[in-house]
C-alpha positions, 0 to 999 in steps of 0.5 A, a space after each residue: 822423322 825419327 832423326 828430326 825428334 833427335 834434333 828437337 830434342 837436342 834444342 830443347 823443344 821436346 820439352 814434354 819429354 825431356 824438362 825438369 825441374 829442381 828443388 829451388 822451383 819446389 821450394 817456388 811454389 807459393 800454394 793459396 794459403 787462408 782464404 776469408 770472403 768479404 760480407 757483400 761477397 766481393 772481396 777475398 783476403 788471402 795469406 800469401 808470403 806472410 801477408 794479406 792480399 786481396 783479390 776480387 772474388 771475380 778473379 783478378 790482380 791480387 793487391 798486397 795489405 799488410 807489409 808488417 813482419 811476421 806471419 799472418 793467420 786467422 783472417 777474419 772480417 768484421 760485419 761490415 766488411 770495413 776491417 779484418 782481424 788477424 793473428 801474428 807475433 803472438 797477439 791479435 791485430 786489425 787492419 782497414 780493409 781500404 788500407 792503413 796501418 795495423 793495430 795490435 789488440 792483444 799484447 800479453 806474454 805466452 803462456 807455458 808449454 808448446 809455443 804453437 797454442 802459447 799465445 792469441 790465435 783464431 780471431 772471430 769477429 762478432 755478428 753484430 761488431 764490436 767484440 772479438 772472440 779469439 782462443 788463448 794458451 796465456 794460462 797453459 790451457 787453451 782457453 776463450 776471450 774476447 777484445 773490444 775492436 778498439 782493444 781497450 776491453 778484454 776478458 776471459 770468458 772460461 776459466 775451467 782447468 781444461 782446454 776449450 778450442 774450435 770456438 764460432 759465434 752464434 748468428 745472432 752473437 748471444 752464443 758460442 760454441 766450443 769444444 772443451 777438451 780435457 783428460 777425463 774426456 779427451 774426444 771433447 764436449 760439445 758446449 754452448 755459452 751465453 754471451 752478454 754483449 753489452 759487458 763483453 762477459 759471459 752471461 751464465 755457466 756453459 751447456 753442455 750439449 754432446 760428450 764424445 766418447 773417448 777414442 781409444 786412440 786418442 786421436 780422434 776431438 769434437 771439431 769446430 761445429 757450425 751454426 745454421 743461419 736461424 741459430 737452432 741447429 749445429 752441424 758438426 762432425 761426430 764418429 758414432 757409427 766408427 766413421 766420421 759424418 755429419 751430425 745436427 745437434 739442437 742448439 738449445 741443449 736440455 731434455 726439451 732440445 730434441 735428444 741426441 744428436 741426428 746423423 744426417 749423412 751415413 756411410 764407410 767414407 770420411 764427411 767434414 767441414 759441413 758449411 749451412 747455405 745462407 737458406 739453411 736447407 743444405 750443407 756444402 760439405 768435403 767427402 771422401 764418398 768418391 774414393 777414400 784417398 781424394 775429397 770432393 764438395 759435396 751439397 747435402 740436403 736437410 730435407 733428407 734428399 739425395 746429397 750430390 757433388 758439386 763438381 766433376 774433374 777428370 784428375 784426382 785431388 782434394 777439395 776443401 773449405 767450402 764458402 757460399 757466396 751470400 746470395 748461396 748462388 756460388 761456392 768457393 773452394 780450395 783445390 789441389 792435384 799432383 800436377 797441381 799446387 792449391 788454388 781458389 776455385 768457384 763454382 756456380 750451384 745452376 751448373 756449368 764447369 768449376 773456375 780458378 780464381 788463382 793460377 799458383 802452379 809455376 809453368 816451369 812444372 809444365 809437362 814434369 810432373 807425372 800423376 801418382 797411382 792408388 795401389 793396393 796390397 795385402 798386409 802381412 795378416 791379409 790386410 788391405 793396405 792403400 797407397 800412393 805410387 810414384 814410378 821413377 822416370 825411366 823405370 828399369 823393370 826390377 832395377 829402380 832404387 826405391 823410396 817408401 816414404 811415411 806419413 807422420 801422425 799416425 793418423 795421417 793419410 797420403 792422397 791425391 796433392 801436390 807432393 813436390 819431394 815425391 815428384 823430385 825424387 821420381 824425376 830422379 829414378 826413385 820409385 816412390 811408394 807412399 803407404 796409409 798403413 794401419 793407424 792412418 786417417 781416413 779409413 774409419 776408427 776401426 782402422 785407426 786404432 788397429 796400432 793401439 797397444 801395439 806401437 811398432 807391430 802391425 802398423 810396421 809390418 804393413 810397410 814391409 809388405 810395401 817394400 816387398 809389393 815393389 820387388 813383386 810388381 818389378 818396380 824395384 831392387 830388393 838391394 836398393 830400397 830405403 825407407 824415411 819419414 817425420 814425425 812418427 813416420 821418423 819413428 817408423 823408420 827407427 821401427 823398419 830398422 830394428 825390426 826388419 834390419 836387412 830389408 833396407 839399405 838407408 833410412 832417413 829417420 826425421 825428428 822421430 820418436 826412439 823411446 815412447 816414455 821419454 818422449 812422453 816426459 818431455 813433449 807437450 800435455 795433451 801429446 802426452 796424454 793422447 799417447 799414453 791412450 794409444 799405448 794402454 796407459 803409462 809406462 808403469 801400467 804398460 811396460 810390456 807395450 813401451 819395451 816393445 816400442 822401444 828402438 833403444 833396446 834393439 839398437 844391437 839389430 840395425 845394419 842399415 845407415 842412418 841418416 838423423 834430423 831434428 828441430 832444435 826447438 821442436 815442442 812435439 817430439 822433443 829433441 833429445 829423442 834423436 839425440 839419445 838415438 844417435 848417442 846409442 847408435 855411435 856407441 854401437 859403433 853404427 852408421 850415422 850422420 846427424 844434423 840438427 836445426 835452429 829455430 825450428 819447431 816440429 818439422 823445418 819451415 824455413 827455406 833454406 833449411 829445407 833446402 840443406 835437408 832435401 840436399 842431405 837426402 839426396 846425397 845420403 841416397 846417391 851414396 847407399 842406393 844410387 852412385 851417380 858416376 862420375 861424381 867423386 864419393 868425397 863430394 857426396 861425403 862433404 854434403 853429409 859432413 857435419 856443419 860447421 860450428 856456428 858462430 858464438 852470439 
């Protein structure tokens, strides 16, 4: 028997074992995208590859829209289900939802600041057709207008000197709610105005119905809250009691509306996105409730009634964007596993077993992906930390070279998805450790704002201890670990580097933050503003947090190679930020390689970007913490050689 699995193998049919797949397949997966039901519920319009489609809600062939270039958000259908608007290259558009020709709406130049909200975005239809409302950075703050469907009326419905977001209609399309968002009160007011639609104008000042107390951390805002099919109520997510859950909020404000907000779920975990059934009796709503790191739908009752899930699934993910069918019989939604890219689900409330709609996982991942772990340890003052786990294929007890990889945010989360570097770098012989250190999302507000006046400290030490929790557990080499991320995981590489400078062997430091109070000069407003909470005030009020935060002034320290990369036209941590890091770091004579982008914003989007950086990162690897023998080292140094010089335009 044993001589015949040899065999096999040797053919290739014990592929379970032996397949692999690279990063060209990665790069393959075409996950769901947008999703928006039709008015009679037969219909899907999906983003896919920079277009719309349409897909029965049964399941079936999807059939491609628009062909029109540039990408596609905000799908939105009109009332009759005869037209869907759409944000792309800036403007609003519509187009026949039976096929023909797409009409731009809104053609007005971008305004000032971060390119992502310069121009039209979030196109929502009115109840009652004819008007579209969409939000607009043309004046260098977001506001709200709308557009006659035929385009040849348009107007501004707010004009404070603040930035007015997350914007839904009213079901009888007199209203809209928005939150409004400015530095005094940054968490956000819960407002309603009235809307005239016969001008297409606002009918009298907006009213304020909540004002969030300011997070400290400045992470946390009033999300897009949702009407009730009667139009009386707003569901919408508050953190009152220090976690997110879901709050009802009369919609007619004022001291006869029925006072503050009512919590309607309670608990330590994480509800969001609540969604009215048609009968307004419940909310379909995602939680955290199961366990902190996966999300499931759940159905909450308005009657006071014990919420339950809508599903049961025996592999970990995470669930999101609920859609009831108009008869309330059904629910889509989104979902998607480590094994598993994100699909279209439905599932019938009488019961019975969840459904795909869409298959978007490539077989060649079939039998090579393995399923994360949910680990626990304690951090260096005995907090618990959480995280994600990938053991490398063929693990060596204490032998593995290994990866801690770190979210971005801070208030970011790893959890339960499909995390396609996460399992190469494991197919590859990488322990992959992926921590939610204090500062994350997910664990309440007390958690998140533990790294506030304290950038660098804690947040660091608690991946630290990560690394030494792979030495203890025999996962890895305490000569052969590396640490990288973007964002402000990028900045807690710079952190890892200067402040524990022996306890990694490469770092890979991805357009993050060196140097808080000159990112905080050149990034985009609300950035600045929200980062200023975090660390206690400006530099001049908080000059002891900002030195402390500062890699530059520690850059003596570092021992570890350094891999940079950065976006040349990133409007969240600017660029200069690694440009002065590698500039300090070659006049200290340290190790560096540094590769920039062109035409990418925060993070790299285009294909064959991604590919050249994942490759970099790999060879970076193979040369300090796994050599692959048997390729020359000079092979490896020309991955990591700078780019040629690119041709003059």
């Amino acid at each position: 028997m044993r001589t015949l699995s040899i065999l096999l193998a040797a053919c290739g049919i014990l592929t379970a074992q032996t397949h692999r797949f690279t990063l060209e397949d990665v790069l393959s997966v075409e996950a769901i995208g947008e999703t928006a039901l039709s008015p009679d519920g037969r219909t899907f319009a999906m983003t896919r590859n920079g277009q719309i489609v349409l897909m029965p809600s049964d399941g079936g062939w999807p059939v491609t829209l628009t062909s029109a270039a540039g990408a596609k958000s905000g799908l939105n259908w009109s009332p009759d289900g005869r037209m869907l608007a759409y944000a792309s290259q800036g403007g609003i558009w519509v187009v026949p939802s039976a096929g023909g020709t797409p009409k731009r709406l809104t053609n007005a130049a971008a305004g000032p600041g971060d390119p992502r909200q310069s121009s039209d975005r979030a196109p929502q239809w009115s109840p009652k057709g004819h008007w579209i409302l969409f939000e607009t950075g043309r004046r260098g703050h977001d506001n709200l207008m709308v557009v006659s469907e035929d385009g040849m009326v348009n107007d501004f419905l707010t004009a404070a000197n603040a930035d007015e977001e997350s914007a839904s209609w009213s079901p009888d399309g007199t209203r809209i709610s928005y939150t409004q968002r400015a530095p005094e009160y940054f968490s956000g007011k819960l407002n309603v105005l009235k809307f005239d639609p016969a001008k297409g104008q606002a009918a009298a000042d907006p009213v304020t119905l909540y004002t969030s107390p300011t997070d400290r951390g400045g992470g946390w805002s009033i999300r897009k809250a949702q009407w009730s099919p009667d139009g009386r109520t707003l569901a919408v997510v508050l953190q009152d009691s220090g976690w997110d859950n879901i709050y009802l909020v009369p919609s007619s404000g004022g001291p006869s509306s029925g006072g503050a907000p009512q919590a309607l779920t309670h608990g330590e975990f994480e509800d969001v996105n609540p969604v009215f059934s048609p009968d307004g009796k419940s909310l379909a709503v995602v939680s955290s409730r199961k366990n902190l790191e996966e999300t499931g739908i759940w159905i909450v009752p308005l009657d006071g009634s014990a919420p339950r899930a809508l599903t049961k699934f025996d592999t970990p993910g995470l669930e999101s964007q609920p859609e009831w069918s108009p008869d309330g019989a059904k629910l889509y939604f989104h979902r998607t596993t480590p094994l598993q890219a994100t699909d279209l689900l439905v599932a019938d409330l009488s019961g019975g077993a969840p459904r795909h709609l869409t298959h978007t996982t490539p077989k060649v991942f079939d039998g090579a992906l393995e399923m994360p772990e949910e680990v626990h340890y304690r951090g260096k003052d005995g907090m618990d930390i959480a995280a994600i786990l990938y053991k490398p294929r063929d693990a060596k007890p204490g032998r593995n070279a290994a990866v801690l990889w770190i979210h971005g945010g801070p208030e970011g989360q790893d959890t339960f998805r499909f995390d396609g570097w996460a399992q190469y770098l494991a197919q590859s012989g990488y322990a992959v450790l992926e921590p939610n250190y204090r500062g994350s999302a997910g664990y309440g507000e007390k958690f998140r704002n533990l790294n506030v006046e304290d950038s660098g400290g804690g947040e660091m030490d608690d991946v630290a201890a990560g690394a030494e929790y792979l030495v203890k557990q025999g996962l890895a080499d305490p000569k052969r670990l590396a640490i990288g991320g973007g964002s402000h995981g990028g900045t807690m590489v710079a952190y890892a580097v200067t402040k524990y400078p022996d306890l990694f062997a490469a770092a890979m430091e991805l357009y993050g933050v060196v140097d808080r109070a000159t990112f905080n000069e050149r990034t985009n407003r609300n950035s600045a503003v929200r980062w200023m909470m975090k660390m206690g005030g400006s530099p001049e009020e908080k000059p002891e947090v900002y030195r402390k935060a500062n890699a530059l002034l520690q850059i003596d320290k570092i021992k570890t190679p350094l891999l940079v990369m950065h976006g040349e036209n990133d409007p969240q941590v600017p660029p200069y930020e690694s440009a002065q890091f590698v500039r300090a770091l070659k006049e200290h004579h340290k190790v560096v390689y540094y590769f920039t982008y062109p035409n990418e914003l925060h993070g790299f989007s285009q294909r064959d970007h991604r590919l050249d950086a994942w490759r970099r990162q790999l060879a970076f690897l193979e040369k300090y913490i796994q050599p692959r023998y048997g390729v020359s080292s000079t092979s490896l140094d020309d991955l990591l050689a700078p780019p040629p010089p690119r041709p003059a335009q």
